[in-house]
C-alpha positions in Angstrom: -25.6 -102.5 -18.7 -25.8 -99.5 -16.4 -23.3 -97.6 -16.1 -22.5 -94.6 -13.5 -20.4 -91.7 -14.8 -18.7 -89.6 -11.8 -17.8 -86.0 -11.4 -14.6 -84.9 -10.6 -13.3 -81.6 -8.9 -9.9 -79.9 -9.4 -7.5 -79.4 -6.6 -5.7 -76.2 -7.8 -5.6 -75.4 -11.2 -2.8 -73.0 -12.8 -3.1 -71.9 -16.2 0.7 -71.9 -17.2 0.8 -70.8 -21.0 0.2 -70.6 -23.9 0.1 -72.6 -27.2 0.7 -70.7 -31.0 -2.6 -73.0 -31.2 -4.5 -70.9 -28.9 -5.0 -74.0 -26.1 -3.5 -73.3 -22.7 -1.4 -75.4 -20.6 -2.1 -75.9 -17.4 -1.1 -77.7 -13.7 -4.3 -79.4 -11.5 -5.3 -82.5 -10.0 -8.4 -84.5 -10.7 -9.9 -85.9 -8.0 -12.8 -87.9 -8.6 -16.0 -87.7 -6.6 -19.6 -90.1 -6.1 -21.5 -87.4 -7.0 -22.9 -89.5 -10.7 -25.0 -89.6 -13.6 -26.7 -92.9 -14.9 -25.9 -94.6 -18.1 -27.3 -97.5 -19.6 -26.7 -99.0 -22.7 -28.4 -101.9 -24.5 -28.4 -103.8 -27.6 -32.1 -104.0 -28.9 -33.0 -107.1 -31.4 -35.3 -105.5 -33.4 -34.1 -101.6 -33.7 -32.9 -100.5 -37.0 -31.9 -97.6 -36.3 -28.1 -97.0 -35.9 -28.2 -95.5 -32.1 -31.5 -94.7 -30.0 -30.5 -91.7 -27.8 -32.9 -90.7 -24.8 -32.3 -88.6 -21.7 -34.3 -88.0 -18.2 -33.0 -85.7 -14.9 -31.4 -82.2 -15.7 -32.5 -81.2 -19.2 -29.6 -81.7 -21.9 -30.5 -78.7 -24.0 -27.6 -78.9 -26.9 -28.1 -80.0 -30.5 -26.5 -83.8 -31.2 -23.5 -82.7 -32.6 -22.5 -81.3 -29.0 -23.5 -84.5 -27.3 -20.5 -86.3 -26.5 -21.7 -89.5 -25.6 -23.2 -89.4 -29.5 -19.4 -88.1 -30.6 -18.1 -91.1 -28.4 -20.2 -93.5 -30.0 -19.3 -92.2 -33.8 -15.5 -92.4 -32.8 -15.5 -95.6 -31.7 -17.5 -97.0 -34.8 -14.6 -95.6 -37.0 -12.4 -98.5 -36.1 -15.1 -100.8 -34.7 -18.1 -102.9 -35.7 -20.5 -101.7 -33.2 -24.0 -103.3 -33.8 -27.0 -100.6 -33.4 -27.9 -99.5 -29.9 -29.8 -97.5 -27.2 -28.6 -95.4 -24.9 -30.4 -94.0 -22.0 -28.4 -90.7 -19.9 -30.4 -89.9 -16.4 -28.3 -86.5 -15.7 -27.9 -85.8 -11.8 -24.5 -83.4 -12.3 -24.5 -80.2 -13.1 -23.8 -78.2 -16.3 -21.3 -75.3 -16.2 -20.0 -76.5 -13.2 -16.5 -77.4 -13.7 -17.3 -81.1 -12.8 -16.4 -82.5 -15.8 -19.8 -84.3 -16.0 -19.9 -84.3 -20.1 -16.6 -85.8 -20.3 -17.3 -88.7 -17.7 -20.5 -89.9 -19.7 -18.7 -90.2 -22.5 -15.4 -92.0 -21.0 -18.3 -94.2 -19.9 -19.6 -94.9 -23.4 -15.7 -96.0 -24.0 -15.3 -98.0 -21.5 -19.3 -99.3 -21.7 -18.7 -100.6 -25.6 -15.6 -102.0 -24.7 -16.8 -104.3 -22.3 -20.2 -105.0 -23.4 -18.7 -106.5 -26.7 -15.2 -107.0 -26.0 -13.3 -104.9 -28.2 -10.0 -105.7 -26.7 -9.3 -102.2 -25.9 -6.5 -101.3 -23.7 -6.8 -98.4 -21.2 -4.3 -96.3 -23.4 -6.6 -96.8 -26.2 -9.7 -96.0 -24.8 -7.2 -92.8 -23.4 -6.3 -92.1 -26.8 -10.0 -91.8 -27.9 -11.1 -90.3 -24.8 -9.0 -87.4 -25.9 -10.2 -86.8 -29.4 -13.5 -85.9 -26.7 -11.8 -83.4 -24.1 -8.6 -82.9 -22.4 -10.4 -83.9 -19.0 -12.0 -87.2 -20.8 -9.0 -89.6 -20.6 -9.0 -89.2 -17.0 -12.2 -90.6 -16.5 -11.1 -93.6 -17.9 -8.4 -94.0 -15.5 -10.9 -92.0 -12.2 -8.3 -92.1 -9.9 -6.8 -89.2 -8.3 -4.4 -87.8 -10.8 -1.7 -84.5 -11.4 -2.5 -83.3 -14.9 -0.4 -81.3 -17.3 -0.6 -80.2 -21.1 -3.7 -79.4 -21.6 -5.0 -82.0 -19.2 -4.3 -84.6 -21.6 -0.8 -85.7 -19.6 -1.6 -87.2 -16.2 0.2 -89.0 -13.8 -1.2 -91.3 -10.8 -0.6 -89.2 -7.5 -1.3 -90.0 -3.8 -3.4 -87.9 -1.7 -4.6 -88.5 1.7 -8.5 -87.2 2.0 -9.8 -90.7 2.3 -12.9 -90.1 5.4 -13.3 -86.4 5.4 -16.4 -85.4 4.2 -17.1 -82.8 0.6 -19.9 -80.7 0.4 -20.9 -78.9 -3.2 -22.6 -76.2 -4.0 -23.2 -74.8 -7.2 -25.6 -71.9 -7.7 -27.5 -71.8 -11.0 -25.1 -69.1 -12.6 -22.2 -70.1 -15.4 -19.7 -68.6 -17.4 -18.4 -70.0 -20.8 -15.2 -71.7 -20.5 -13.6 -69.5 -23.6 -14.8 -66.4 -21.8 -13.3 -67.3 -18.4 -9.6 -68.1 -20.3 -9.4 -65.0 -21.8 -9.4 -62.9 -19.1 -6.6 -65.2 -17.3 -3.1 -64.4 -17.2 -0.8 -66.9 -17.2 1.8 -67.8 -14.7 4.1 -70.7 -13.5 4.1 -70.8 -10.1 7.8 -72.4 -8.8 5.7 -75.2 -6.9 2.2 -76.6 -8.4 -0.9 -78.1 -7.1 0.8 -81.6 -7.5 3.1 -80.5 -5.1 1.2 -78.7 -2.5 -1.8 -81.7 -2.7 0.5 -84.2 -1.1 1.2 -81.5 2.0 -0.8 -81.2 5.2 -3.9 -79.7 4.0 -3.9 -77.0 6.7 -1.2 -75.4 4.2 -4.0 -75.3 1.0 -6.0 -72.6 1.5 -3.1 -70.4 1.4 -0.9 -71.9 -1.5 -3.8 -74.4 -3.8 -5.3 -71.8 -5.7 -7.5 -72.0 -9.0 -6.7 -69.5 -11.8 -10.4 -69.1 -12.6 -11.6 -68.0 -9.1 -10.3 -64.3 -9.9 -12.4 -64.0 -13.2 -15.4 -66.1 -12.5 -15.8 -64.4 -9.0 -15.9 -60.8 -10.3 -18.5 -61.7 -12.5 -20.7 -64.1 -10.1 -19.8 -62.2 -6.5 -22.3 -64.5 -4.8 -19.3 -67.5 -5.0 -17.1 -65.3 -3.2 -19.7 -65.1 -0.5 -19.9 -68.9 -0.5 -16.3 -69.5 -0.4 -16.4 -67.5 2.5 -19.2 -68.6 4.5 -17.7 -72.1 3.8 -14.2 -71.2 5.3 -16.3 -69.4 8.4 -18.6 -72.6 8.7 -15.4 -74.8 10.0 -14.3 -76.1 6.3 -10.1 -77.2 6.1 -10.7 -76.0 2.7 -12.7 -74.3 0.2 -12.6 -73.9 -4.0 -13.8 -73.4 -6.8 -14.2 -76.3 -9.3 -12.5 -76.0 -13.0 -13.6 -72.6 -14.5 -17.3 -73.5 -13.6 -19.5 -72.2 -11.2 -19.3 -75.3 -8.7 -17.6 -74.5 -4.8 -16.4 -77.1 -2.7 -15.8 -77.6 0.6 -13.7 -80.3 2.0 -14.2 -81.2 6.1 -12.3 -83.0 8.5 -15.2 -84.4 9.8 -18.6 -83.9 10.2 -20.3 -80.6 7.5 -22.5 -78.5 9.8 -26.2 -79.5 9.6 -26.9 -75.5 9.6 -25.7 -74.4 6.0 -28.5 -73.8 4.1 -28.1 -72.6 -0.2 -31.3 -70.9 -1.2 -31.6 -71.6 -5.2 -28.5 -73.5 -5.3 -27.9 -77.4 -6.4 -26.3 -78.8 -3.2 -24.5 -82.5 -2.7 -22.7 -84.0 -0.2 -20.4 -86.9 0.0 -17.8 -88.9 1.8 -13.8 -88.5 -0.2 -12.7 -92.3 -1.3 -8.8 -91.0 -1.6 
């Protein structure tokens, strides 16, 4: 079976609080985009082995216990008989990016398994294991545009009205930890949230959608405050940064200008399904 895990971007994100816990709550909305990784998954007759695990595209330099497709796998065979198998990841998004491209692949193993051999699993299920993952995982198994709350773990289906315009992403090959970017945020509740300002005219975003991490992450990287700009002055309806990674985006009414050019940068462009 082959698979392809999607990205997603965040339209405004608010870091709200707090939790005794040391997780913060926050308000966004996950969008989901084409931009995708390839996953397939196959049940060899003769491997002994409990999982085969091979990779290809952008190198995925972490040790096995960080590989979430490998911690999606070992979840599900808690409560499952699942019979030994290889898994093969071409990577084509971006690490550090704030794309949620981690979390996807492994919603994907879910969601994969569960059809492959029928394990009967509702979508809450696969949800409720999705989110032993990440806070953004669950949503990949629902990849529709969605507000989120909690920690990201409470989401709600929303209706947004991008469907034609066109995205263009650029992320340059700089990152920030996500631990490090959170503890230099302060939190606030804004009275109205991206959920509310996403189902406005999108003429009224660039003043009111905002995204927490942009103040931190761009102090530290100043070359994404340069983008953001040369975005907004290259016609964009609306620019911003991704999650608390390193990924801008730029949404279009129309057409993205053939003349943008992003020396050492990994650039994509795409058409918005919502």
């Amino acid at each position: 079976m082959l698979l392809f895990p999607n990205c997603k971007i965040n339209l405004g994100l608010n870091i709200v609080g707090v939790r005794p816990n040391g997780y913060h709550d926050l308000e966004t909305v996950f969008y989901p985009l084409a931009l995708a990784d390839v996953l397939e998954i196959v049940f060899p007759e003769n491997q002994t082995q409990e999982y085969v695990w091979q990779s290809s595209g952008i190198a995925l330099d972490i040790p096995e216990e960080k590989n979430l497709c490998i911690k999606a796998l070992k979840l599900l065979k808690r409560e499952y008989t699942i019979p030994p198998v290889a898994m093969h990841l071409r990577k084509n998004v971006p690490f550090g990016a704030g794309l949620g491209g981690g979390s996807s692949d492994a919603a994907s193993v879910i969601t994969g398994l569960n059809m492959l051999l029928h394990l009967g699993m509702s979508t809450e299920k696969m949800c409720s294991i999705a989110a032993q993952i990440g806070a953004d995982c669950p949503f990949f198994i629902i990849n529709k545009p969605m507000s989120a709350e909690g920690i990201g773990e409470i989401l709600k289906p929303i209706n947004i009205h991008l469907k034609g315009r066109k995205i263009l992403l650029v992320k340059p090959d700089v990152s920030m930890s996500t631990a490090e970017a959170y503890a230099q945020i302060e939190c606030n509740k804004p009275e109205l949230g991206p959920a509310d300002w996403v189902v406005t005219n999108i003429v009224n975003w660039k003043r009111r959608l905002t995204n927490d991490f942009e103040k931190p992450v761009f102090a530290r990287f100043p070359q994404l405050a340069q983008i953001k700009e040369q975005l907004y002055a290259s016609g964009a309806t609306y620019v911003a940064m991704s999650g608390s990674g390193t990924a801008i985006y730029a949404i279009f009414d129309t057409t993205i200008p053939q003349h943008l050019k992003f020396a050492d940068c990994f650039v994509w462009s795409g058409e918005l399904a919502y």
